[in-house]
Jmol script that loads the backbone (N, CA, C; Angstrom):
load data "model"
ATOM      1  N   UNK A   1     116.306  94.573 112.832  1.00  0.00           N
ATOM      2  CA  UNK A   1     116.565  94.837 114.218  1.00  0.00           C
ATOM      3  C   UNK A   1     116.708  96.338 114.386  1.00  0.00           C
ATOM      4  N   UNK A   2     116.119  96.855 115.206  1.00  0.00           N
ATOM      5  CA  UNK A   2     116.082  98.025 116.196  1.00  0.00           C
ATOM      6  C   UNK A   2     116.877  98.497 117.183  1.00  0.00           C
ATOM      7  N   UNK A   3     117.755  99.739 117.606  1.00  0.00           N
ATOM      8  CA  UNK A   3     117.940  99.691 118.558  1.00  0.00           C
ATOM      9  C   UNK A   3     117.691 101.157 119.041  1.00  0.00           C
ATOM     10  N   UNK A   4     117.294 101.325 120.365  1.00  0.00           N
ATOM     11  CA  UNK A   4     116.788 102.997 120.300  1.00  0.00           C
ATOM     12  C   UNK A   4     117.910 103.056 121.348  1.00  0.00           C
ATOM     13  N   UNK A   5     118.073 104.639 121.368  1.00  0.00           N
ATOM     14  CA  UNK A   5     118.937 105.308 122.149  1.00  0.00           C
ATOM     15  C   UNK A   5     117.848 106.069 122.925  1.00  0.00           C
ATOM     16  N   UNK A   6     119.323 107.050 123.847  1.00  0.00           N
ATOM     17  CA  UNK A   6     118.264 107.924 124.692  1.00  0.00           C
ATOM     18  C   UNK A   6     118.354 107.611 126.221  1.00  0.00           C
ATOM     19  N   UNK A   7     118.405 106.090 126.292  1.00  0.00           N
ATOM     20  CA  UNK A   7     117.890 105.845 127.818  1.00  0.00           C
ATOM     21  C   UNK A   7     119.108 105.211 128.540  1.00  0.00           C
ATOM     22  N   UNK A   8     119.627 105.971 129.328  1.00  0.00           N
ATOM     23  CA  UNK A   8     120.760 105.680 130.273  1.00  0.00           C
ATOM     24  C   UNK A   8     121.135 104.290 130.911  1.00  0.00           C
ATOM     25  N   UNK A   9     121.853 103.487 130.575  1.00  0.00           N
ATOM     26  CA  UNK A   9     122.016 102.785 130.956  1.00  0.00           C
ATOM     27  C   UNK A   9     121.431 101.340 130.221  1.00  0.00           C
ATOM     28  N   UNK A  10     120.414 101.782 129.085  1.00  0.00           N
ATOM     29  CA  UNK A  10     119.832 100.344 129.094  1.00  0.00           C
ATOM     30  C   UNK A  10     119.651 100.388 127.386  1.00  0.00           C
ATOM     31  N   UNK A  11     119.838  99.829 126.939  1.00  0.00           N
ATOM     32  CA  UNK A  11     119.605  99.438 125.372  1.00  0.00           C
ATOM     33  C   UNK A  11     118.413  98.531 124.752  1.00  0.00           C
ATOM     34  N   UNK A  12     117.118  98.990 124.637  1.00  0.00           N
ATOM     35  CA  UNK A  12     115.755  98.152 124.092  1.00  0.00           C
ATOM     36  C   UNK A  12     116.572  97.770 122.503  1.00  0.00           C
ATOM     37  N   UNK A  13     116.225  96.443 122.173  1.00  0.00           N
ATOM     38  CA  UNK A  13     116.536  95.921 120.906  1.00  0.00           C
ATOM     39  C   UNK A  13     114.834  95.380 120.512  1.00  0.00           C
ATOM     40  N   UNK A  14     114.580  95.763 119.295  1.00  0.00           N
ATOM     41  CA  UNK A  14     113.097  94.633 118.766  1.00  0.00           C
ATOM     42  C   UNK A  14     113.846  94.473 117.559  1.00  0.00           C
ATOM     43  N   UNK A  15     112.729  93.853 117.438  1.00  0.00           N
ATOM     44  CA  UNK A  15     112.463  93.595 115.234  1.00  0.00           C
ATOM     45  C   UNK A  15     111.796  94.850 115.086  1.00  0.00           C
ATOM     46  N   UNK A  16     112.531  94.646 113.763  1.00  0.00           N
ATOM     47  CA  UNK A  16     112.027  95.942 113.210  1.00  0.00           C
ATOM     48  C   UNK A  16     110.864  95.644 112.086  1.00  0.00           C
ATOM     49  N   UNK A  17     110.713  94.543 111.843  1.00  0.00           N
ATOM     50  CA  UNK A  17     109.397  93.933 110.801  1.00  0.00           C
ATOM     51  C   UNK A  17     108.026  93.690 111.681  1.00  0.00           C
ATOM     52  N   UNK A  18     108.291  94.099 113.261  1.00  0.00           N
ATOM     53  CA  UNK A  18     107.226  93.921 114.301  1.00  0.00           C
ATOM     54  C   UNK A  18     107.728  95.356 115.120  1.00  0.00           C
ATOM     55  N   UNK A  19     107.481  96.351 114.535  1.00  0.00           N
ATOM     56  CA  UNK A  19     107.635  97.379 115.744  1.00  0.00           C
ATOM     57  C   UNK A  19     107.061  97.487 116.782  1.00  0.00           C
ATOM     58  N   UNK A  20     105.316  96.813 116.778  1.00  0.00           N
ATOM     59  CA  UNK A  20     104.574  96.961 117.997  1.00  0.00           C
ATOM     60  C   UNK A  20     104.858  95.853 118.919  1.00  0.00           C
ATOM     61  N   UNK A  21     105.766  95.290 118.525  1.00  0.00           N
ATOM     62  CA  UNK A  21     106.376  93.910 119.158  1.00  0.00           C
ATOM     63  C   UNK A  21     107.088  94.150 120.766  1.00  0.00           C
ATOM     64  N   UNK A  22     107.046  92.948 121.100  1.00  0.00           N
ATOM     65  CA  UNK A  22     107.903  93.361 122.507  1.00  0.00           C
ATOM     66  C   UNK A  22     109.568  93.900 122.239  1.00  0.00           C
ATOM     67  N   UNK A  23     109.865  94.224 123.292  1.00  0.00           N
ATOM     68  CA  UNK A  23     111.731  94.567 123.077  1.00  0.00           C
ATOM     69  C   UNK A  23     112.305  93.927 124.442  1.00  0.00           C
ATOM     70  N   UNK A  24     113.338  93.516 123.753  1.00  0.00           N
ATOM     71  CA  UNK A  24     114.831  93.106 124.902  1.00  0.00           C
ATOM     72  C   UNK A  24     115.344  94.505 124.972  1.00  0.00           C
ATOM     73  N   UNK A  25     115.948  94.424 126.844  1.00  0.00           N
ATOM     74  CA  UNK A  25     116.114  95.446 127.226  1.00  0.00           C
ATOM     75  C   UNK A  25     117.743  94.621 127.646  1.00  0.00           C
ATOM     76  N   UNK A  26     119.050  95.487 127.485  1.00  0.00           N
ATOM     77  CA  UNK A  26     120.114  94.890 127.654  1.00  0.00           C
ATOM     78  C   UNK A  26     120.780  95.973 129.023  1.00  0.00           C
ATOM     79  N   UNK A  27     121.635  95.824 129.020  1.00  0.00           N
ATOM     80  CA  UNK A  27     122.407  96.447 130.323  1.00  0.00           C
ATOM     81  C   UNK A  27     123.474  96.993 129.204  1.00  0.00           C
ATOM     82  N   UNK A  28     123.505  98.797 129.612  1.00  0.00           N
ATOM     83  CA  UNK A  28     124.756  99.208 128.478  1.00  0.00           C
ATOM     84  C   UNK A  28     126.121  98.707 128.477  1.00  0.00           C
ATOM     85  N   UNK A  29     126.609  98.157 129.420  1.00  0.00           N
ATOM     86  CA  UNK A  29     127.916  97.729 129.408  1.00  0.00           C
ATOM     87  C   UNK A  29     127.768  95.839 128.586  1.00  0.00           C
ATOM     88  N   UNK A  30     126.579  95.362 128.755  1.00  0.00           N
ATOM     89  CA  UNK A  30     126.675  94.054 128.145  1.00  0.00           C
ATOM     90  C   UNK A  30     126.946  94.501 126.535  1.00  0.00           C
ATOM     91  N   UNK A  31     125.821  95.149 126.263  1.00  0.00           N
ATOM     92  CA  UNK A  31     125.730  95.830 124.538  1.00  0.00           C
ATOM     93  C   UNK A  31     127.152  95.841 124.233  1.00  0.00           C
ATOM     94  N   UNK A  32     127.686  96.503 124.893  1.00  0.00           N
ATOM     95  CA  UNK A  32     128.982  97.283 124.339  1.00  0.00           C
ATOM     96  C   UNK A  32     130.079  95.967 124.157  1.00  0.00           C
ATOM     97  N   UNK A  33     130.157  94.910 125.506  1.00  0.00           N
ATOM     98  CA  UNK A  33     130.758  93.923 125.092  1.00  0.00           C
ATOM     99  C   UNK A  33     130.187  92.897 123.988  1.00  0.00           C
ATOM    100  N   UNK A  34     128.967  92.831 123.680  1.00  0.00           N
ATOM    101  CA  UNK A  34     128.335  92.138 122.665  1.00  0.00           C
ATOM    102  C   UNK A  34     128.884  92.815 121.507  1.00  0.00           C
ATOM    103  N   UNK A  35     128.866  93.631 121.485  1.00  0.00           N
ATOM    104  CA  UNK A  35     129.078  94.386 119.744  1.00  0.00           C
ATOM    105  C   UNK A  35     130.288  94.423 119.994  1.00  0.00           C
ATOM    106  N   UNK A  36     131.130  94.983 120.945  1.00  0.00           N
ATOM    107  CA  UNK A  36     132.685  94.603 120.653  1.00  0.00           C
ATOM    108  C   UNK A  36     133.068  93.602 120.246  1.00  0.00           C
ATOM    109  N   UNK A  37     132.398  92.199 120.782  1.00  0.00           N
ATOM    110  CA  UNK A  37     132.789  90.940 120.435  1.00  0.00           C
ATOM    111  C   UNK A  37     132.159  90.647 118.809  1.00  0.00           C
ATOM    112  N   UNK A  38     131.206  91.443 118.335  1.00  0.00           N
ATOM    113  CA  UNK A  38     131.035  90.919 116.996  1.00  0.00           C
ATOM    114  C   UNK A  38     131.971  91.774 116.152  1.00  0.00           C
ATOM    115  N   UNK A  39     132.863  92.592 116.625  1.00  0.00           N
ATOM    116  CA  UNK A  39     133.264  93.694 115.703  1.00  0.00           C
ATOM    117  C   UNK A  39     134.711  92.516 115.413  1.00  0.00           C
ATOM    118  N   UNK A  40     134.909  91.946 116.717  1.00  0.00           N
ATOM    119  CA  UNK A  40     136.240  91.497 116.506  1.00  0.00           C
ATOM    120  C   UNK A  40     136.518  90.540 115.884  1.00  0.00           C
ATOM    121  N   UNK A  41     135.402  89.999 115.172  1.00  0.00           N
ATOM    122  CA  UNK A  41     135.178  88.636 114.567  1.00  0.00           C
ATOM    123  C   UNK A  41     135.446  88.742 113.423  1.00  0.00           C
ATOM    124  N   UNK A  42     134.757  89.723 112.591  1.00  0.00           N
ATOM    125  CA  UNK A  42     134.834  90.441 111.122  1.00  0.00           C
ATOM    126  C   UNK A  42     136.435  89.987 110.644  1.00  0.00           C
ATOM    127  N   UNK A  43     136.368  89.759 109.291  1.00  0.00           N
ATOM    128  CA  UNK A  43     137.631  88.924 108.576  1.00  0.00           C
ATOM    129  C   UNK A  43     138.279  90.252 108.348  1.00  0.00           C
TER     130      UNK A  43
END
end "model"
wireframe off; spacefill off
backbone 0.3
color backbone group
């Protein structure tokens, strides 16, 4: 998995074993609660 920076507001995720592949485009505040919520999981 991929994630590029750079672009205000929006977070593109692909595979990274398909770079010419399509990408999910997220909303920066979802990202941030997504990865917060996986951080908080960790044992």
């Amino acid at each position: 998995m991929e994630v590029a920076g750079g672009l205000p507001g929006v977070v593109p995720v692909r595979d990274s074993k398909v770079p010419q592949g399509p990408a999910l485009c997220f909303q920066g505040a979802s990202w941030v609660a997504f990865i917060g919520d996986l951080k908080s999981r960790r044992p």
